[in-house]
MOPAC internal coordinates of N, CA, C and O (Angstrom, degrees):
PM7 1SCF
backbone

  N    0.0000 0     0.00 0     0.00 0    0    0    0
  C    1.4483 1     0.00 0     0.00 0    1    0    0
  C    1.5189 1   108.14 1     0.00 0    2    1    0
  O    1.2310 1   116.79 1   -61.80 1    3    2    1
  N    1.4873 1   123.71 1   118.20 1    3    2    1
  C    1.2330 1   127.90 1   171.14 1    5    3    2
  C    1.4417 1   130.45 1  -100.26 1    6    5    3
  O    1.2310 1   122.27 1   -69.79 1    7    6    5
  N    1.6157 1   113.26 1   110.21 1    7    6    5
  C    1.3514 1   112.80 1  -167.29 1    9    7    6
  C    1.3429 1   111.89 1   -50.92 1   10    9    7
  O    1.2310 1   119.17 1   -49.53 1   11   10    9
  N    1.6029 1   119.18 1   130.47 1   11   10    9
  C    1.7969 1   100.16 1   153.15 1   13   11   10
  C    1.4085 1   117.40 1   -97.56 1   14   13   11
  O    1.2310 1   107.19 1  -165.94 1   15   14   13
  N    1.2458 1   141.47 1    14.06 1   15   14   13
  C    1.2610 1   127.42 1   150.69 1   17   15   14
  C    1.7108 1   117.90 1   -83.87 1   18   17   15
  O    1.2310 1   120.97 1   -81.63 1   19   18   17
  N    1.4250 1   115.76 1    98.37 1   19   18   17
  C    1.6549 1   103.44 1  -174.72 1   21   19   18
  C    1.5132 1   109.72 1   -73.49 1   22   21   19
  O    1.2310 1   116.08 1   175.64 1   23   22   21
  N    1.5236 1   125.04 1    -4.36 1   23   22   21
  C    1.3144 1   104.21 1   167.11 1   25   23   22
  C    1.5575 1   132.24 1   -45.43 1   26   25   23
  O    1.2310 1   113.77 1   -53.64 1   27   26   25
  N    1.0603 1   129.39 1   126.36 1   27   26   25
  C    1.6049 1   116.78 1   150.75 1   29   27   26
  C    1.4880 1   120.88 1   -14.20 1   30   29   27
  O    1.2310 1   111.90 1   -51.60 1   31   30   29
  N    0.9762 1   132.88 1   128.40 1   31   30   29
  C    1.6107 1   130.01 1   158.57 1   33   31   30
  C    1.4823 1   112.08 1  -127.62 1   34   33   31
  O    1.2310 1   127.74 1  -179.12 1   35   34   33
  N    1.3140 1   102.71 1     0.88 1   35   34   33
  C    1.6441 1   106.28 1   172.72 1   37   35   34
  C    1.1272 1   153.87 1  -168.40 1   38   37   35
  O    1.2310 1   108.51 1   -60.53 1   39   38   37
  N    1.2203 1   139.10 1   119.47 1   39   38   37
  C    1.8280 1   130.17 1  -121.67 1   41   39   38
  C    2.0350 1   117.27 1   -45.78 1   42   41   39
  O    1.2310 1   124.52 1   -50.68 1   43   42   41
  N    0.6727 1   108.92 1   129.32 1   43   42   41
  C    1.1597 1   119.43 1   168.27 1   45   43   42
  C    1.3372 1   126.19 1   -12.97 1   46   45   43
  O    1.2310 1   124.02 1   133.84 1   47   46   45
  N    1.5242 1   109.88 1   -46.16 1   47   46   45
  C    1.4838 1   133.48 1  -149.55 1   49   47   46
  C    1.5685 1    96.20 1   -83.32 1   50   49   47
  O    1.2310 1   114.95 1   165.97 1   51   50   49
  N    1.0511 1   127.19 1   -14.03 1   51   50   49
  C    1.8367 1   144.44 1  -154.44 1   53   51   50
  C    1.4241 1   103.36 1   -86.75 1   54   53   51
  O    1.2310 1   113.75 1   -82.40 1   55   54   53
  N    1.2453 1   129.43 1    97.60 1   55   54   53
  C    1.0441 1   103.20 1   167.47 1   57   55   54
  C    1.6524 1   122.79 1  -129.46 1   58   57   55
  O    1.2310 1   112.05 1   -32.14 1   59   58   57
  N    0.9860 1   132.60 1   147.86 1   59   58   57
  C    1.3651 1   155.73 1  -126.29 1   61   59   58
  C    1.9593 1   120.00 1  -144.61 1   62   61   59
  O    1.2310 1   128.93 1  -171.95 1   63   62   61
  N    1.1496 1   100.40 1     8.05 1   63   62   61
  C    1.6395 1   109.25 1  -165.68 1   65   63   62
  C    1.2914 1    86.15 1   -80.53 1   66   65   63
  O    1.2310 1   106.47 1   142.61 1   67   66   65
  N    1.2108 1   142.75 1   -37.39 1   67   66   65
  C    1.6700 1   127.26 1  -171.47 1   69   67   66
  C    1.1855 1   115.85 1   -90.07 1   70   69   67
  O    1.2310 1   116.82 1  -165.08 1   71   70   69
  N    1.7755 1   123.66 1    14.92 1   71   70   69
  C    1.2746 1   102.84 1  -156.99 1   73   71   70
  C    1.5118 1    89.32 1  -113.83 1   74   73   71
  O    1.2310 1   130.60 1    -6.36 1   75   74   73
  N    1.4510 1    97.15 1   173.64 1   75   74   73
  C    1.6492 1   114.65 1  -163.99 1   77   75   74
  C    2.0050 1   112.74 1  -109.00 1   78   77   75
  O    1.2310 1   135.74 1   -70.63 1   79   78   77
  N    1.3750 1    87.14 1   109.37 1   79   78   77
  C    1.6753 1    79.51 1   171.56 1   81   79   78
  C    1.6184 1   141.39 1   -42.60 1   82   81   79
  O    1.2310 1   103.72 1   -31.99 1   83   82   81
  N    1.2624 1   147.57 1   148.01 1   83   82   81
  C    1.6335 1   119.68 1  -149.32 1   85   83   82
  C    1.4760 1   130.39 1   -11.69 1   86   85   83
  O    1.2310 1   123.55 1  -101.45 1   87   86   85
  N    1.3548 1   110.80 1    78.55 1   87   86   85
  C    1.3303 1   108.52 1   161.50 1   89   87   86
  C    0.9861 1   143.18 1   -75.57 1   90   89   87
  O    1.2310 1   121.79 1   171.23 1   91   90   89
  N    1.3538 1   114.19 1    -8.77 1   91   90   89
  C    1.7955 1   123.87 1   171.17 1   93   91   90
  C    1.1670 1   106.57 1  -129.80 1   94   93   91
  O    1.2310 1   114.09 1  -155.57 1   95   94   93
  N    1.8777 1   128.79 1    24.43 1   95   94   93
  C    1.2135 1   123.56 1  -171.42 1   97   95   94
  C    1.8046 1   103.97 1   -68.89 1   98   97   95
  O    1.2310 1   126.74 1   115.39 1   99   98   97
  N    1.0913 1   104.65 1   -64.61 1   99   98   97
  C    1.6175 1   117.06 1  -173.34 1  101   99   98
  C    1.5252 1    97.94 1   -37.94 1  102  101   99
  O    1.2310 1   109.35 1   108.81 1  103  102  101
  N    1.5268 1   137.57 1   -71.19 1  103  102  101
  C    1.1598 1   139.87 1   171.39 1  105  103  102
  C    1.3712 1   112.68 1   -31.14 1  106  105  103
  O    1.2310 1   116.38 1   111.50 1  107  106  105
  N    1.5325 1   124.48 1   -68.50 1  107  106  105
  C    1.0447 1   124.77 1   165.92 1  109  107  106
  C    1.7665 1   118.75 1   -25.98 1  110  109  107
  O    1.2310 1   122.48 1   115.45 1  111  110  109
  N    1.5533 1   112.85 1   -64.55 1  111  110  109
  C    1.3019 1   112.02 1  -174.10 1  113  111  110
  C    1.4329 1   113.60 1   -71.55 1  114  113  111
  O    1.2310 1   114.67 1  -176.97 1  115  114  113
  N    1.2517 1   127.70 1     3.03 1  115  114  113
  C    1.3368 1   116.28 1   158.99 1  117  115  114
  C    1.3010 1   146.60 1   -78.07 1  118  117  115
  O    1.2310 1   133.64 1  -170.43 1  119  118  117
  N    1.4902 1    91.24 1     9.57 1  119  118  117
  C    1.6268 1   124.83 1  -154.58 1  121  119  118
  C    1.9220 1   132.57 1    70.73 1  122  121  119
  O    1.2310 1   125.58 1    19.59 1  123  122  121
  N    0.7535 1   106.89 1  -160.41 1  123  122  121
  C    1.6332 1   105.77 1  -175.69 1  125  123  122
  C    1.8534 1   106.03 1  -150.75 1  126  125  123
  O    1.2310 1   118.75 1    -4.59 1  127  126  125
  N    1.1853 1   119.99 1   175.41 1  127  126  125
  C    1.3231 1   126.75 1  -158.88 1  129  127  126
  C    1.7193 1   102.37 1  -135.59 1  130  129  127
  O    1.2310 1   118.77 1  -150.21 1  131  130  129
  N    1.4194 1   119.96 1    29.79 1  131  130  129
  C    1.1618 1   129.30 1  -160.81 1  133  131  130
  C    1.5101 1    99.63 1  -107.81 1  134  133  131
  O    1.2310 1   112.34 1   -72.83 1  135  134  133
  N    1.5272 1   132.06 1   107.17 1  135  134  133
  C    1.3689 1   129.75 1   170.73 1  137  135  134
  C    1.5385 1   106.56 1   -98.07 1  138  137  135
  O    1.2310 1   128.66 1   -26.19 1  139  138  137
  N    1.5574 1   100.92 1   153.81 1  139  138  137
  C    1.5984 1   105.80 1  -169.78 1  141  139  138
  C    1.7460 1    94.19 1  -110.49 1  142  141  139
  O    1.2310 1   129.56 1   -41.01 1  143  142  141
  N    1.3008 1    99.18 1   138.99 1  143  142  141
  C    1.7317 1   100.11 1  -179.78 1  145  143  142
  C    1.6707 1    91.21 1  -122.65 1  146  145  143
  O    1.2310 1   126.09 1   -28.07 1  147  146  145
  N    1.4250 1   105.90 1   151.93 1  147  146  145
  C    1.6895 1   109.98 1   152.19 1  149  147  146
  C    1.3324 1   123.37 1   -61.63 1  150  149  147
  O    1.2310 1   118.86 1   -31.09 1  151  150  149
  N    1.1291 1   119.78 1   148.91 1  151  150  149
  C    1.2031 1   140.73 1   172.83 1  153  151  150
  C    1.6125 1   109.52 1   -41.02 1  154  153  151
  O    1.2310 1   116.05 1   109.88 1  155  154  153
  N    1.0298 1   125.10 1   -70.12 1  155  154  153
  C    1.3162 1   122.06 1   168.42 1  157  155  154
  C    1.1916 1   141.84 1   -56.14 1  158  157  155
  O    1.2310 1   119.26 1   164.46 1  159  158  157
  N    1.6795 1   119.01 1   -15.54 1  159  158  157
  C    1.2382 1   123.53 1   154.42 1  161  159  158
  C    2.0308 1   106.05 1   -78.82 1  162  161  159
  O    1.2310 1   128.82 1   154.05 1  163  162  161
  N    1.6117 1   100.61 1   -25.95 1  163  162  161
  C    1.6012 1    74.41 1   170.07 1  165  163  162
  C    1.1983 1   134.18 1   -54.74 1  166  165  163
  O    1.2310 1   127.07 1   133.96 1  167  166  165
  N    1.6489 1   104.01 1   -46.04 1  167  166  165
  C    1.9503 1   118.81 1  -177.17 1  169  167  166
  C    1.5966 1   109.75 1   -52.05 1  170  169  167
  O    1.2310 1   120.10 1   180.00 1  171  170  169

């Protein structure tokens, strides 16, 4: 994938050469098993 904005958009220090393009996409799109509770039923 080739950016067309060549500005910078992000600090320098970041680096990203080992990382892997969607690696948890497929997983991701299968959904997840994560329910959200209120706070007060947590306590």
């Amino acid at each position: 994938m080739k950016r067309k904005n060549k500005e910078p958009d992000m600090l320098g220090e970041y680096d990203f050469s080992k990382g892997v393009w969607s690696k948890y996409a497929r997983r991701y799109a299968e959904g997840s098993n994560v329910g959200i509770i209120e706070p007060d039923v947590f306590k």
